[in-house]
C-alpha positions in Angstrom: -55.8 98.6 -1.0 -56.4 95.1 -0.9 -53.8 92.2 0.3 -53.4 90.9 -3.4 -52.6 95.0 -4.3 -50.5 95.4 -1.0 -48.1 92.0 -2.1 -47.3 93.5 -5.4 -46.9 96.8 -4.4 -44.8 96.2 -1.7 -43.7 92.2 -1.7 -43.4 90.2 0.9 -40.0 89.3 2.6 -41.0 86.2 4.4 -43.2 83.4 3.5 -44.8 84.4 6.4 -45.8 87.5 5.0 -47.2 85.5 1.9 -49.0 83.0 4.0 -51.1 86.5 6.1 -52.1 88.2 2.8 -53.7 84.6 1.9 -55.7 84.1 5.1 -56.8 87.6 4.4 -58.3 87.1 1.1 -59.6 83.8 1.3 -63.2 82.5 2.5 -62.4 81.0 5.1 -63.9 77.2 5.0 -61.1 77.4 1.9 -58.6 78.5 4.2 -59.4 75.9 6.5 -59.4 73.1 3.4 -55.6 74.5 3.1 -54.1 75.1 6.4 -55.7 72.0 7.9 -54.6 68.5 8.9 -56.3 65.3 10.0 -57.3 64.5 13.7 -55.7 66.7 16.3 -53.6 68.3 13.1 -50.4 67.6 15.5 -48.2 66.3 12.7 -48.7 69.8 11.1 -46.8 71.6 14.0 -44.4 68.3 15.3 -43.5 68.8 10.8 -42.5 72.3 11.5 -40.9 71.3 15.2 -38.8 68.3 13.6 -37.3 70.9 11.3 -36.6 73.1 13.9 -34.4 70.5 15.7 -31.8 69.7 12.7 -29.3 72.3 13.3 -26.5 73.0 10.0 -23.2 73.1 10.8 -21.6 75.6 8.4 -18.0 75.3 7.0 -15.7 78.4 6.7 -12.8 80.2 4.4 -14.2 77.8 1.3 -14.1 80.7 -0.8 -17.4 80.5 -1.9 -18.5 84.2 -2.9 -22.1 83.2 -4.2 -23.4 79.6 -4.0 -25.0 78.0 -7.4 -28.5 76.4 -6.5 -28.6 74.5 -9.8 -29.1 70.8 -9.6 -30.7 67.8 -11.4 -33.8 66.0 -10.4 -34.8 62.7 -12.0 -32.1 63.9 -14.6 -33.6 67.1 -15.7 -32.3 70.5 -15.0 -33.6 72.4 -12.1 -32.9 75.8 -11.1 -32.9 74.9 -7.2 -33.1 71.5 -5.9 -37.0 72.0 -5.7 -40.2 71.1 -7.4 -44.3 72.7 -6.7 -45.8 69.5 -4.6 -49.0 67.9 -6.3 -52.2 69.7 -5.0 -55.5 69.9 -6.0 -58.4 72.2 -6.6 -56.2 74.6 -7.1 -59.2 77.0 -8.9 -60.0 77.3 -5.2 -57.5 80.2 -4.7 -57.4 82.0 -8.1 -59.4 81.4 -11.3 -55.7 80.6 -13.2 -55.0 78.1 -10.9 -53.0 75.1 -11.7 -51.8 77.3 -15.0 -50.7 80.4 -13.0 -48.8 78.6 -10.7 -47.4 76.1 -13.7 -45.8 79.5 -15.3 -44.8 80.4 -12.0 -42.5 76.9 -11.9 -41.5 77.6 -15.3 -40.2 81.2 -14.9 -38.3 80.1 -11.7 -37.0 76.8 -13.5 -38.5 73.9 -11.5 -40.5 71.0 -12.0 -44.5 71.4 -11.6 -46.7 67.6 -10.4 -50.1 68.3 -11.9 -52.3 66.2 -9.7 -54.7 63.9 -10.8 -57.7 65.6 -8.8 -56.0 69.4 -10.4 -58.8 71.9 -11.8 -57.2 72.2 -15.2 -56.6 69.4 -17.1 -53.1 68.1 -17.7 -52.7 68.7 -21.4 -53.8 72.6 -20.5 -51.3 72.8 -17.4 -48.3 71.0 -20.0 -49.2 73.4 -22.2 -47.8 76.3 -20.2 -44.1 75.1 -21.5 -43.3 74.3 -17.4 -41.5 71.0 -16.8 -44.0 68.8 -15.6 -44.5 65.6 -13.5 -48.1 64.0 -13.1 -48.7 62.8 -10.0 -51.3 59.9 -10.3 -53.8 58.5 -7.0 -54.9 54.7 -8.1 -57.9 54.5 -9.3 -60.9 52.0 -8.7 -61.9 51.9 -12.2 -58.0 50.5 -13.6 -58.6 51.9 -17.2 -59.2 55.0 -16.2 -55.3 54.7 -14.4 -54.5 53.6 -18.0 -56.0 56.8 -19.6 -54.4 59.0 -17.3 -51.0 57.6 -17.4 -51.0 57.7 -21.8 -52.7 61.0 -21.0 -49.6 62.2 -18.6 -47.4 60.7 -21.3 -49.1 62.5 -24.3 -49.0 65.6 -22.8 -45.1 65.5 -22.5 -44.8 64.7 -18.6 -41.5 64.0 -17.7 -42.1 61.6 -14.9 -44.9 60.0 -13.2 -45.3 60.2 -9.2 -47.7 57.8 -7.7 -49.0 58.8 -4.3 -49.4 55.1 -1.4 -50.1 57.2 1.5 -54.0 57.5 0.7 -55.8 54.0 1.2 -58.6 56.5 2.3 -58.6 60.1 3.2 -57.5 61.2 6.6 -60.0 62.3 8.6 -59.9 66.1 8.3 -62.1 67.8 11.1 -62.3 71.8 9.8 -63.3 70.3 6.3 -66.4 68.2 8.3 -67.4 70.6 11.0 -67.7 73.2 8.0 -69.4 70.5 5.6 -66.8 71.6 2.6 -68.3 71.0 -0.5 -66.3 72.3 -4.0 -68.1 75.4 -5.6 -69.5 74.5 -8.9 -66.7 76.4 -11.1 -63.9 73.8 -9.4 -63.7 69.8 -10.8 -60.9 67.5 -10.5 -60.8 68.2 -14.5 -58.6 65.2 -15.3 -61.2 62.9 -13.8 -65.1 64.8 -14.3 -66.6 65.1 -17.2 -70.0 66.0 -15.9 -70.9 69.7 -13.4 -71.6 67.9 -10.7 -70.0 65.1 -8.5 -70.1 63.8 -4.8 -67.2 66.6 -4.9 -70.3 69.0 -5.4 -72.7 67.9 -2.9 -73.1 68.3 0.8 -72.7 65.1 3.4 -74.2 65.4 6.9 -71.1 64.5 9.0 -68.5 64.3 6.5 -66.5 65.9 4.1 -67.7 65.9 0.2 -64.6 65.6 -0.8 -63.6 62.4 1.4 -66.8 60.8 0.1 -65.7 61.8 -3.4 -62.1 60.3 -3.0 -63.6 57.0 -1.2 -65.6 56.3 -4.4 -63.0 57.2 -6.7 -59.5 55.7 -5.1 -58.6 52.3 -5.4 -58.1 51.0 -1.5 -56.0 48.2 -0.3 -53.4 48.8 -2.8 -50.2 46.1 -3.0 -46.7 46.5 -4.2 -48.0 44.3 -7.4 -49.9 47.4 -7.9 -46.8 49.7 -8.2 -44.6 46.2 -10.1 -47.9 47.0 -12.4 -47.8 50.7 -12.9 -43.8 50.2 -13.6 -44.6 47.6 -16.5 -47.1 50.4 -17.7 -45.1 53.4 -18.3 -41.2 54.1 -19.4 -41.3 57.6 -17.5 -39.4 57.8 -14.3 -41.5 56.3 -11.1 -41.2 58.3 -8.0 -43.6 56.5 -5.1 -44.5 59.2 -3.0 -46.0 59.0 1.0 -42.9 56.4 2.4 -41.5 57.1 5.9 -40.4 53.5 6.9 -36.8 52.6 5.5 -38.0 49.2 4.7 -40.8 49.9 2.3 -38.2 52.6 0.3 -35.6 49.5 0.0 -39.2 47.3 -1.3 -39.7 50.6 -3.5 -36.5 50.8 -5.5 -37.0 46.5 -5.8 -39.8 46.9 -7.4 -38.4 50.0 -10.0 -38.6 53.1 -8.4 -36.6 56.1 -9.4 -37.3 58.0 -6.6 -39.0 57.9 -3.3 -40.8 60.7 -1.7 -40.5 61.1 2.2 -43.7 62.4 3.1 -46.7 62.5 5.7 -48.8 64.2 3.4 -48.4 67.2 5.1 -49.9 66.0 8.0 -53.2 65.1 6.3 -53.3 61.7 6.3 -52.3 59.3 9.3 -52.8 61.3 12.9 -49.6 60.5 15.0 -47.4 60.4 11.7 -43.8 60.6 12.1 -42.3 63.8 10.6 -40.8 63.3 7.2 -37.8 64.9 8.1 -37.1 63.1 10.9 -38.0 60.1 8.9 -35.6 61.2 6.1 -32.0 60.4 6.8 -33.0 56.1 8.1 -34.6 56.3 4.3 -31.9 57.7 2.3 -29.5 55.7 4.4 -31.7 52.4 3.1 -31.4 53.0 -0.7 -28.2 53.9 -0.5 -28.3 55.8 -4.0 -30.2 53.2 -5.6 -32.8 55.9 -5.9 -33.2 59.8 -5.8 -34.6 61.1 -2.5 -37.2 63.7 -2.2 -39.0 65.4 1.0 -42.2 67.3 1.4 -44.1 67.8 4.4 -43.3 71.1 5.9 -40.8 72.9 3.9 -41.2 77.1 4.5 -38.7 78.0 3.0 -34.8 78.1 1.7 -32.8 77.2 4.8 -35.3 74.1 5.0 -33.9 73.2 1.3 -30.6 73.3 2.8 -31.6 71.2 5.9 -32.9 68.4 3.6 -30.2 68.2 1.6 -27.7 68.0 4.8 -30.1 65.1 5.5 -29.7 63.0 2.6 -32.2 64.4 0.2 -31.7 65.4 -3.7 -34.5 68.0 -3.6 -37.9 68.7 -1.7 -41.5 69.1 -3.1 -42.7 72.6 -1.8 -46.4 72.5 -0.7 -48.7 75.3 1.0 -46.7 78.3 0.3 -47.5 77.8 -3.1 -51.2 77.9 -2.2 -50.6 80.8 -0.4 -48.8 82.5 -3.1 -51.4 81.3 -5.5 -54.0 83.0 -3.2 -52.4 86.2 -2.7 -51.8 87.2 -6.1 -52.0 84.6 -8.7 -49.0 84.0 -10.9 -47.0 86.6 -9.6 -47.6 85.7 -5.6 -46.2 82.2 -7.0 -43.0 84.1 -8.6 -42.6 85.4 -5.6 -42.8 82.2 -3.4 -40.4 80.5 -5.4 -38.0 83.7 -5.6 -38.1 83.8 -1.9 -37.2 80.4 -1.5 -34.2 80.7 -3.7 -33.1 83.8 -2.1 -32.9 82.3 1.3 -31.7 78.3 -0.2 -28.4 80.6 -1.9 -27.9 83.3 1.2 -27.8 79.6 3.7 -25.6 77.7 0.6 -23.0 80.9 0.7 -22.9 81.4 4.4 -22.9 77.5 5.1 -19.4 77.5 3.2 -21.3 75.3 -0.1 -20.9 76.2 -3.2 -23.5 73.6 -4.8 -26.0 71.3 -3.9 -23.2 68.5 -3.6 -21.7 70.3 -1.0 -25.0 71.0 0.6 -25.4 67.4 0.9 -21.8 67.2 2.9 -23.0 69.0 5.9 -23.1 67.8 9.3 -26.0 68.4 11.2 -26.9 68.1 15.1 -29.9 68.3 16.8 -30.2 71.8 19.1 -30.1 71.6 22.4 -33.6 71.9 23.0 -34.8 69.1 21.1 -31.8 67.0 22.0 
């Protein structure tokens, strides 16, 4: 029996458990293009350490029987105060791709952010009926930002997330020792109209897909870019990739709707502070001018719950989702998201909450260890 037949047969109770039958069924210079990080990959692990510090503080006799995960998030509905992270490639772990794990977000009831380097175009991935966001990278060529943005609108998107953390790629070493190159079946399908790209073709020394991005993206961006962007488009703006309170507070000036805390899962800047440690200086600097959202390390429900003691609305859930997608397509998504819920509503009910505005009321301390 294979991993993908052992997952449905048996399912997995962990994310853990997910994340093995992945490594097991992917080649693995594709594993390495999902589990890896830039540099030294430290922020990966001091992401999952930072976590590990914030310690909940749980109320008691609240009468809470069964907590209700329902929230809002940039005033839709949403089953859980989370939404699938903008990735790309996503044909890279299962054929479906983007569209399995689309109707995997829309069968759990939360948000899905195409990405504007995703293997199935936008219209496609909309088309699966799941509430979507479109999650746009600035481009060097400014009417093709144009066209994707009326695209994302056209489609029915329901906001539009701009990601400032990516003047250029990080520096990601498993991706250039291995010389990762995208298999001809996989294009960023919002942007390539053509088989082939730098995407496609081998680099001494580098990665193709750095070399793809660095001719693509737009660097040296300003925040008359985003002023820009907000004149273009009536959707809610989320500006994903901020850590420093300041440049949320310069955010919401300049019309946000919502910030993202995020490192980029530690793919970007080496030495990065980690976004949940980041989190509560940022939510504390809009002080609700703005919604606040976290990704960078998120495995699972009682992270949710962290978040939310922390100061944020919701978080973006990243990796497991690859891993789900990997394991068993649409279903190992289904199963990602339900195990997240499971474990947000068991930590909501035993922390005394009985909703996410409760969540938000906890007190948190750091543990001992990390103290």
């Amino acid at each position: 029996m294979t991993a993908a037949e052992t997952l449905e047969a048996a399912g997995p109770v962990c994310l853990e458990d997910v994340r093995t039958h992945a490594c097991a069924v992917l080649e693995p210079g594709i594993w390495d293009f999902v589990e890896g990080g830039s540099g030294t990959e430290g922020v990966i692990a001091e992401n999952r350490a930072a976590f590990a510090e914030v310690a909940l503080v749980p109320r008691v006799l609240t009468g809470v029987a069964e907590a209700d995960p329902r929230t809002r998030l940039l005033g839709g509905h949403a089953a859980m105060p989370v939404a699938v992270a903008p990735m790309a490639y996503q044909r890279l772990l299962h054929d479906d791709g983007e569209l399995a794990a689309a109707r995997a977000a829309r069968a759990a009831g939360v948000p899905f952010v195409v990405s504007t380097l995703s293997s199935h175009r936008v219209e496609d991935i909309a088309a699966t009926g799941a509430t979507t966001w479109f999650q746009l990278y600035c481009l060097r060529d400014r009417a093709k930002n144009d066209e994707l943005v009326a695209r994302a609108e056209a489609a029915g998107c329901e906001a539009l997330m701009v990601t400032v953390d990516v003047p250029l790629m990080g520096r990601r070493l498993r991706d250039v020792r291995n010389g990762f190159v995208l298999p001809r079946h996989v294009r960023a399908a919002n942007l390539d109209s053509g088989p082939a790209t730098e995407a496609h073709r081998r680099f001494g020394g580098d990665s193709a897909l750095a070399v793809h991005t660095s001719a693509a993206f737009a660097p040296g961006l300003t925040w008359r870019d985003l002023a820009e962007l907000r004149a273009r488009t009536s959707l809610p703006l989320v500006v994903k990739g901020i850590l420093d309170p300041r440049d949320a507070r310069t955010a919401v000036e300049a019309g946000a709707d919502a910030v993202v805390v995020s490192n980029h899962g530690g793919r970007q800047l080496d030495g990065a502070v980690p976004s949940v440690r980041a989190l509560p200086a940022v939510a504390e600097a809009v002080g609700g001018a703005c919604e606040v959202l976290l990704d960078s390390g998120v495995r699972g429900g009682t992270d949710v719950l962290r978040a939310l003691a922390l100061g944020a609305r919701g978080v973006l859930l990243g990796r497991p989702v690859l891993w789900g997608l990997a394991a068993g397509g649409r279903r190992g998504v289904e199963q990602v998201l339900e195990l997240v819920r499971t474990e947000f509503v068991q930590g909501m009910t035993l922390a005394g909450c009985a909703d996410a505005s409760a969540a938000a009321e906890l007190r948190t301390e750091r543990t001992a260890a990390h103290a």
